[in-house]
C-alpha positions in Angstrom: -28.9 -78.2 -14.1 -28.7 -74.4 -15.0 -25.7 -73.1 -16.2 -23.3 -71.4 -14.3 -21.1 -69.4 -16.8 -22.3 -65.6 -17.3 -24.4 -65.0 -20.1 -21.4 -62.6 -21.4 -19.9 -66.4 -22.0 -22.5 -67.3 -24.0 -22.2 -67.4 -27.8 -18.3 -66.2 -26.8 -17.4 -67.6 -30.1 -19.7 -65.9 -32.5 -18.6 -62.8 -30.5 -14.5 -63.4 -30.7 -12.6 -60.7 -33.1 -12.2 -62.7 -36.2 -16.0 -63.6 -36.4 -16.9 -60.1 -36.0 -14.6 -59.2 -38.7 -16.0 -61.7 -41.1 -19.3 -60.5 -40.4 -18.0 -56.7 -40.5 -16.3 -57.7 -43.6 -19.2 -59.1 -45.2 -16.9 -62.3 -46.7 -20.0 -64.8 -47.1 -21.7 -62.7 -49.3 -18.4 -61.7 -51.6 -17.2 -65.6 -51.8 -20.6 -65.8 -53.2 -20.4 -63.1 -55.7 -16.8 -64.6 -56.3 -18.2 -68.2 -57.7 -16.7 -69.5 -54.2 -19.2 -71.9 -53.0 -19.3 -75.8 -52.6 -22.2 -77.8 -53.8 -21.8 -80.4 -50.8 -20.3 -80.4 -47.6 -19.1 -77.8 -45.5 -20.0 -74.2 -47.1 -16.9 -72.5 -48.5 -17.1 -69.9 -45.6 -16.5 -72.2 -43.3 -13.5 -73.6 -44.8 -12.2 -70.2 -45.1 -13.1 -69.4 -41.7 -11.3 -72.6 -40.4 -7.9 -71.8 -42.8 -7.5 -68.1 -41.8 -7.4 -69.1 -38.3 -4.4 -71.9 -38.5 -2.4 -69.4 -37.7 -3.8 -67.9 -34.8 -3.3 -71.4 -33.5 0.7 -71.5 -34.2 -0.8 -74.9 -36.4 -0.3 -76.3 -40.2 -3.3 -78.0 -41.8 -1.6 -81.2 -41.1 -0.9 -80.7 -37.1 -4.2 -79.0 -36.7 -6.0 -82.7 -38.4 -3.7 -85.0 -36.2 -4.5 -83.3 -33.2 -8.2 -84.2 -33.1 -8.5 -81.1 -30.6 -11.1 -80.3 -33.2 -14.3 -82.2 -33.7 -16.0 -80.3 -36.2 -12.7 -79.6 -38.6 -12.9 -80.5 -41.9 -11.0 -83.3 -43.7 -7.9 -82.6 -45.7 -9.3 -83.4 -49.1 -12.7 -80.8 -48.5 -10.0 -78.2 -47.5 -8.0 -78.3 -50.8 -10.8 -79.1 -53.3 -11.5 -75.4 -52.4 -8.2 -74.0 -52.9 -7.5 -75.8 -56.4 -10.4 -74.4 -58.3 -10.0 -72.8 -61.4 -13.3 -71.3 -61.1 -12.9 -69.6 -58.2 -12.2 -65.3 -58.2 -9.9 -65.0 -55.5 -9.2 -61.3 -57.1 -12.5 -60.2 -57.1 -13.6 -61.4 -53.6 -10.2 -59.7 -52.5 -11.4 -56.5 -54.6 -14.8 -56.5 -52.8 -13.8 -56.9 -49.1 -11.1 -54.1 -49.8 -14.0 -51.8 -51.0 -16.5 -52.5 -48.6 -14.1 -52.1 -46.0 -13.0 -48.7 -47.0 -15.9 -47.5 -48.1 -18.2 -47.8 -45.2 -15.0 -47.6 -42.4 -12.0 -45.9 -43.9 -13.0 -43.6 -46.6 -15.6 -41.2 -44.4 -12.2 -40.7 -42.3 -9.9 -38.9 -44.7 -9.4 -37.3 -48.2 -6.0 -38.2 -49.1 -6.4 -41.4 -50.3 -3.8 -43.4 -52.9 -3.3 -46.9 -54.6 0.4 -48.2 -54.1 1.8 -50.9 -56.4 4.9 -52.5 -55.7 6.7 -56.1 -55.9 8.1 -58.9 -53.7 9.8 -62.7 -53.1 7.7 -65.0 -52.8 10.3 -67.6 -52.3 9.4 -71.4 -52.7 13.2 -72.6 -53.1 12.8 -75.6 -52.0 10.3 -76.6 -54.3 10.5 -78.5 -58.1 6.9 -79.2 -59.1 4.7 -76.2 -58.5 3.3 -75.1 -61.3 4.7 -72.2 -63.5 7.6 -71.8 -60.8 10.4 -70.1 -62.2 13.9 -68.6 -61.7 13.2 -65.3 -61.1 14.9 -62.0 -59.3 14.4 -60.1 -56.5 14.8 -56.4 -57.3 15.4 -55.5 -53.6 19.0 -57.4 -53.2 19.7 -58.4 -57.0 20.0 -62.3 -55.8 18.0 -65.3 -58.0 15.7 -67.3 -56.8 12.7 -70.1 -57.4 9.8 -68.9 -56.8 7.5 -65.8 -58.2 7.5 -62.3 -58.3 4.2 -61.2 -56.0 2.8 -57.5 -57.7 0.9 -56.4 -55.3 -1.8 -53.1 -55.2 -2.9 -52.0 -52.5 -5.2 -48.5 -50.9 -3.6 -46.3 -48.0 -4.5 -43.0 -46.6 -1.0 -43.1 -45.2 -2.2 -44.5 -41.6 -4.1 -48.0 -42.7 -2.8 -50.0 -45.6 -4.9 -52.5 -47.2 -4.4 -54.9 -50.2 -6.4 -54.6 -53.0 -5.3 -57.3 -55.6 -2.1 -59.2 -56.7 -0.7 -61.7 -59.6 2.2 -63.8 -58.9 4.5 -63.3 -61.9 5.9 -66.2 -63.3 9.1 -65.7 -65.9 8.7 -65.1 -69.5 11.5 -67.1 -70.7 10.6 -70.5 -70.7 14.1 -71.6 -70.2 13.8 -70.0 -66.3 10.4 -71.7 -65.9 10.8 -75.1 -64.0 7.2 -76.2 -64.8 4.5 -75.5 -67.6 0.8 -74.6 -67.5 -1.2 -77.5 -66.2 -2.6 -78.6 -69.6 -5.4 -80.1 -68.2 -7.0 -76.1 -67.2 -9.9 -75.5 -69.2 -8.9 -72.0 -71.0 -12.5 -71.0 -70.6 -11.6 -70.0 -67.0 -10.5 -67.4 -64.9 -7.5 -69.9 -63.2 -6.3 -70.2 -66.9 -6.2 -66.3 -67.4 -4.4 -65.9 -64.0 -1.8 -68.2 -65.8 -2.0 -66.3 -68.8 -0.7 -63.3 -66.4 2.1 -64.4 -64.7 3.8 -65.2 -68.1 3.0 -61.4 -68.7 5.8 -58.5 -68.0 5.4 -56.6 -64.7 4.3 -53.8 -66.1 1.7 -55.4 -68.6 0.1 -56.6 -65.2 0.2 -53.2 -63.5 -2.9 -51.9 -66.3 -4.4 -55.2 -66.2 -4.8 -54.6 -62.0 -5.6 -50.9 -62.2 -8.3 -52.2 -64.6 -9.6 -55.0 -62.1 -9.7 -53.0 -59.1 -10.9 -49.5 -61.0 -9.1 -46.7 -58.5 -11.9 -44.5 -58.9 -14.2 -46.6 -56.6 -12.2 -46.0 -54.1 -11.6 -42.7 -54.7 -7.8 -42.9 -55.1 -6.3 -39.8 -56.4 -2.4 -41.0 -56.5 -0.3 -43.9 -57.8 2.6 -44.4 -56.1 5.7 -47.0 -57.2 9.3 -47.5 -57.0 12.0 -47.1 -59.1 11.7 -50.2 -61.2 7.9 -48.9 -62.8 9.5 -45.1 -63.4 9.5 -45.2 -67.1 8.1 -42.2 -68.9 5.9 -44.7 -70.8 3.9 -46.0 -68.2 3.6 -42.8 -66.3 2.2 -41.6 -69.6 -0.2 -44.1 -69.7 -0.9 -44.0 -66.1 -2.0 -40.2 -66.6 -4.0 -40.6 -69.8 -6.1 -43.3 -69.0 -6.8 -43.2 -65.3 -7.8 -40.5 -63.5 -5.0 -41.0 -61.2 -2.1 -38.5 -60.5 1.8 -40.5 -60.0 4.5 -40.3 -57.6 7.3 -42.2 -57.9 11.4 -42.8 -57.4 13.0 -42.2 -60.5 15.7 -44.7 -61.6 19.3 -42.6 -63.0 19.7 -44.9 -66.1 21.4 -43.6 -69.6 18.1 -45.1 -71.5 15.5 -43.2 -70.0 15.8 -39.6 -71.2 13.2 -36.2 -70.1 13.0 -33.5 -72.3 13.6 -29.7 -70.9 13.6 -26.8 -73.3 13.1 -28.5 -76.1 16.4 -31.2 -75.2 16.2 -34.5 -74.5 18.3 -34.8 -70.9 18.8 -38.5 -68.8 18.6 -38.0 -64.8 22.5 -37.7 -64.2 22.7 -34.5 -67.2 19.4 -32.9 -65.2 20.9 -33.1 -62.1 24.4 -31.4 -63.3 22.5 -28.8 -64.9 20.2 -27.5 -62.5 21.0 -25.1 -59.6 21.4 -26.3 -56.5 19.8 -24.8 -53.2 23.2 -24.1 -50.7 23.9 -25.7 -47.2 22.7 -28.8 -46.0 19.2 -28.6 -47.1 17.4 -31.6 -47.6 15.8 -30.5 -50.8 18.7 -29.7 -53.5 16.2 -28.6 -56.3 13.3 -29.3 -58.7 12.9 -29.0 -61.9 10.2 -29.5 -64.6 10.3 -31.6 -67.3 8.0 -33.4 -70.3 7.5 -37.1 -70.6 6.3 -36.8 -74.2 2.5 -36.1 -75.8 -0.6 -37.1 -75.3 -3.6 -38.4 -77.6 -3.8 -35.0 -78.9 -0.6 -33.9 -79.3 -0.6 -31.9 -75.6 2.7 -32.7 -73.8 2.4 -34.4 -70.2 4.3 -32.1 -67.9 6.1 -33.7 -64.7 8.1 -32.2 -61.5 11.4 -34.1 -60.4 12.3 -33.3 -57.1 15.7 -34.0 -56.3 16.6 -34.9 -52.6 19.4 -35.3 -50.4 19.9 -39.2 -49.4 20.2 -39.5 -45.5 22.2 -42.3 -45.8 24.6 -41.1 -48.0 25.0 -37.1 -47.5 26.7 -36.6 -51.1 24.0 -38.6 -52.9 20.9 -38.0 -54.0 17.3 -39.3 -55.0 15.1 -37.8 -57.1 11.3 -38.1 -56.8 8.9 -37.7 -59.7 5.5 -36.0 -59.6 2.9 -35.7 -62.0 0.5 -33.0 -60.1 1.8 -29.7 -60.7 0.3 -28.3 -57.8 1.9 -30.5 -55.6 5.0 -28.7 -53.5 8.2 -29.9 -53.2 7.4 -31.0 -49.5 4.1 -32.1 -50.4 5.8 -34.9 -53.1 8.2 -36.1 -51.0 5.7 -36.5 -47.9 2.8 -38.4 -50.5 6.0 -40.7 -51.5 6.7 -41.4 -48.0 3.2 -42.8 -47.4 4.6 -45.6 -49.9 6.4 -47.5 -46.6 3.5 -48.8 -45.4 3.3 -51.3 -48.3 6.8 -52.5 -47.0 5.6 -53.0 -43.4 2.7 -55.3 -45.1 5.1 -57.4 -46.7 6.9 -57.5 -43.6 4.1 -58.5 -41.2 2.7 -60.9 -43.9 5.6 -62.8 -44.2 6.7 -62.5 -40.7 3.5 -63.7 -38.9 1.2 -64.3 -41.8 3.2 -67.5 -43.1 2.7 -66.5 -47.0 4.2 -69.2 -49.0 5.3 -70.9 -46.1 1.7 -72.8 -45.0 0.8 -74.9 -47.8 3.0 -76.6 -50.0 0.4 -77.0 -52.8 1.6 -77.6 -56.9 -1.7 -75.8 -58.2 -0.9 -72.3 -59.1 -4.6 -71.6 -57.8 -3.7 -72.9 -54.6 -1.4 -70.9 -54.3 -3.8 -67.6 -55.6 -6.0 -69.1 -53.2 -4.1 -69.2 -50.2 -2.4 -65.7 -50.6 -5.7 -64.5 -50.9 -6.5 -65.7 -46.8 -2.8 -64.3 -45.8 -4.4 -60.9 -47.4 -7.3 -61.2 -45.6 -5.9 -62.2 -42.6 -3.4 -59.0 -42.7 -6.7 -56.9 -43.2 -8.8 -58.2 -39.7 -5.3 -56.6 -38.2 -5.3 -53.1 -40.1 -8.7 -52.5 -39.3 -8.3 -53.4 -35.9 -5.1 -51.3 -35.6 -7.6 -48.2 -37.4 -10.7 -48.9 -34.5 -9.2 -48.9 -31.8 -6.5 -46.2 -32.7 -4.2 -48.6 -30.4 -0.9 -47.3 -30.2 0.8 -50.8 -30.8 1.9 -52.0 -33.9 0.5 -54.5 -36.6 3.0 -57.2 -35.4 1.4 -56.9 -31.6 -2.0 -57.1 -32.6 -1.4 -60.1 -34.4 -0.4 -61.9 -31.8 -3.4 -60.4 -29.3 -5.3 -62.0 -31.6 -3.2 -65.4 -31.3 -4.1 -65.2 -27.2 -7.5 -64.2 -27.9 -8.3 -67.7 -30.1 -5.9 -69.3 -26.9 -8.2 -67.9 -24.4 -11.3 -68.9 -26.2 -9.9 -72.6 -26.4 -8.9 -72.7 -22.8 -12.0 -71.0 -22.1 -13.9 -73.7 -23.7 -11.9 -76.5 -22.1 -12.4 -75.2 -18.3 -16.1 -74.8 -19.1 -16.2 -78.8 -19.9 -14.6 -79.7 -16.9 -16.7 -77.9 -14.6 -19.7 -78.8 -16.8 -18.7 -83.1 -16.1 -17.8 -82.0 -12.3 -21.4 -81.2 -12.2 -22.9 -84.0 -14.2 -20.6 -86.9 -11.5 -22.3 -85.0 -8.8 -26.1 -85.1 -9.7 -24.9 -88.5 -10.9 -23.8 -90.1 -8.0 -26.1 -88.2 -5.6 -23.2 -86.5 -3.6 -25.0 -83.4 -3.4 -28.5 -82.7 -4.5 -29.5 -80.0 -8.0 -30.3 -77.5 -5.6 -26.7 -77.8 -4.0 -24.8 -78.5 -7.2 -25.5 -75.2 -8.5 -24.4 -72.9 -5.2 -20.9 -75.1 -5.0 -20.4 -74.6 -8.7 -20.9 -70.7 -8.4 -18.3 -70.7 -5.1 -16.1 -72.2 -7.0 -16.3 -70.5 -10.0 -15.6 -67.5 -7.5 -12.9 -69.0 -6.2 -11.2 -69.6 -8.8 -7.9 -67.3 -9.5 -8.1 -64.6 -12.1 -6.1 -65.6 -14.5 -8.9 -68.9 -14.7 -11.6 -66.7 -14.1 -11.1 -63.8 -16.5 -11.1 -65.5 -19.8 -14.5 -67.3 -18.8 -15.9 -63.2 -18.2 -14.3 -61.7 -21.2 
């Protein structure tokens, strides 16, 4: 009996938006380059492929498995063998999507292109046992918590952000660390080094991503930060050994000092000592100062621009710039690009379930698994950058929800009319050349909301 779906039905699968993207995105090939592959059983693409949609389906691993609405998924232990490998380069397969994403469809589209670093929660409170979990504080509010600190970088022309690697920070003081190292790791590999990492400072970390990820593939010509990286120390280092240019907050603190004419001056004694522009302009002045000398004895020249808080119209915020050139308006704008790294956190904890899905022990599990949430964030910036759709990152995600709905419902309305056609050839009701003309009224019969998702 022929078919009666349209052949725009056929192969709808292969054709829905995440499997274009992991084609577009070339993720077979970089978990390969990555050491990510299985030596039996499913291929590690598919395993991916099957965990970066749970949450299209509004499923766990463990509801998805009891619900036996899938034939073909993979069993429990296959699914976190692959996430607890030490082996495995999570960071570098993250570092190669990124890149070929931007390269071949971001890059051609704009020259104003900057790497953004900044930190975040990533709470597991409930937990005891995970490994290297630790008591740790979140900048943002000043409150404790168990968990890690995530340090992410990322690349953003200002319109499209996407995340380019990330180390979740552990604590340095053993006595705020719950759990050790696994002993057990074998130090020869990259899981172990992660490790190594997170018992590193924050800003130890930073140079140890910029040096992964090398900004000038991507043609990054900024660094951009908060508050909590603005030392003069690793701006300095920033400048001298990458060809990068930085724009940051600037903390007021009595410990970090600026020099200007030939004096050393903190924040507050710059501020009080500069002239102000009059009325209620939003810039209140600039000034330039020296963060201290080079290799070869050349001082590293800066711009602070200090700026009227919108929230508070008698405080201020000051904004440092390394590029000389840049304008007043021109520094604050470039820092204002830094939000869209606070709308991926958002959307990635929001909708993404990072640290929520898995409650794995194995800090590579855990590398592993915020890896997918990346990826998962970057099928929705792209598609947010294609289509130039006006709605946000938040509504696409859960257009892409519906879409894997459709697809199943699609699938389940095909079967039924599939075995209505089988019981009539079966028990001679109508005869092959009938079945097919009643199956194609019907089909036309149906309503739209049926029909629609069978056409699409």
């Amino acid at each position: 009996m022929a078919s009666m779906v349209p052949d725009s039905y056929q192969n709808d699968q292969q054709q829905s938006r995440v499997m274009r993207f992991f084609k577009q995105a070339k993720v077979g090939t970089f978990l390969h380059q990555s050491n990510i592959h299985k030596e039996k059983g499913l291929t590690a693409l598919v395993l991916v492929q099957f965990i970066f949609s749970l949450v299209l389906q509004g499923k766990n691993l463990y509801r998805t498995l009891e619900s036996d609405r899938l034939p073909d998924a993979p069993e429990k232990d296959a699914v976190y063998d692959l996430m607890k490998r030490a082996t495995y380069n999570w960071r570098k397969c993250l570092v190669l999507v990124s890149a070929h994403l931007i390269k071949t469809y971001l890059q051609p589209l704009t020259d104003r292109d900057g790497v953004f670093v900044d930190d975040s929660s990533y709470n597991r409170n409930r937990s005891k046992a995970v490994e290297l979990l630790a008591r740790v504080k979140d900048n943002s509010t000043g409150a404790y918590f168990k968990g890690f600190r995530m340090l992410t970088l990322g690349w953003s022309d200002g319109a499209t952000f996407l995340p380019l690697a990330f180390s979740l920070l552990s604590s340095r003081k053993e006595e705020n660390r719950f759990q050790e190292v696994n002993p057990t790791i074998d130090k020869r590999t990259v899981g172990y080094r992660r490790r190594q990492e997170a018992l590193q400072k924050g800003t130890q970390t930073l140079f140890s991503l910029l040096d992964d990820i090398n900004p000038a593939k991507f043609g990054a010509k900024t660094l951009l930060f908060d508050s909590w990286f603005a030392y003069p120390s690793i701006i300095k280092r920033v400048v001298t050994q990458y060809p990068l240019d930085v724009v940051c907050m600037v903390k007021r603190s009595p410990k970090i000092h600026y020099t200007y004419e030939g004096e050393s001056y903190t924040l507050n004694q710059l501020y009080q000592n500069v002239r102000k522009k009059r009325g209620r302009a939003k810039i209140l002045a600039s000034i330039l100062v020296g963060l201290g000398s080079d290799e070869n004895g050349q001082e590293i020249q800066a711009r602070i621009i200090f700026v009227r808080d919108r929230n508070r119209s008698k405080q201020w915020l000051a904004i440092l710039t390394t590029n000389l050139d840049h304008t007043e308006e021109d520094a604050v704008r470039i820092y204002g690009k830094r939000w869209t790294i606070e709308c991926f956190f958002k959307v990635t904890k929001s909708h993404l379930r990072l640290a929520k899905e898995f409650q794995c022990r194995s800090y590579d599990a855990l590398t592993a698994h915020t890896s997918i949430v990346f990826l998962r964030y970057m099928i929705l910036a792209v598609s947010s950058r294609e289509e130039e759709d006006p709605r946000t990152i938040g509504q696409l995600f859960f257009m892409c929800c519906d879409e894997v709905e459709d697809l199943r419902f699609s699938e389940a309305l095909l079967m039924i009319l599939d075995v209505l056609g089988s019981m009539l050839a079966e028990e001679h009701l109508l005869t092959d050349e009938q079945i097919q003309p009643f199956l194609d009224r019907l089909f036309d019969n149906l309503p739209d909301f049926l029909r629609k998702p069978l056409l699409s």
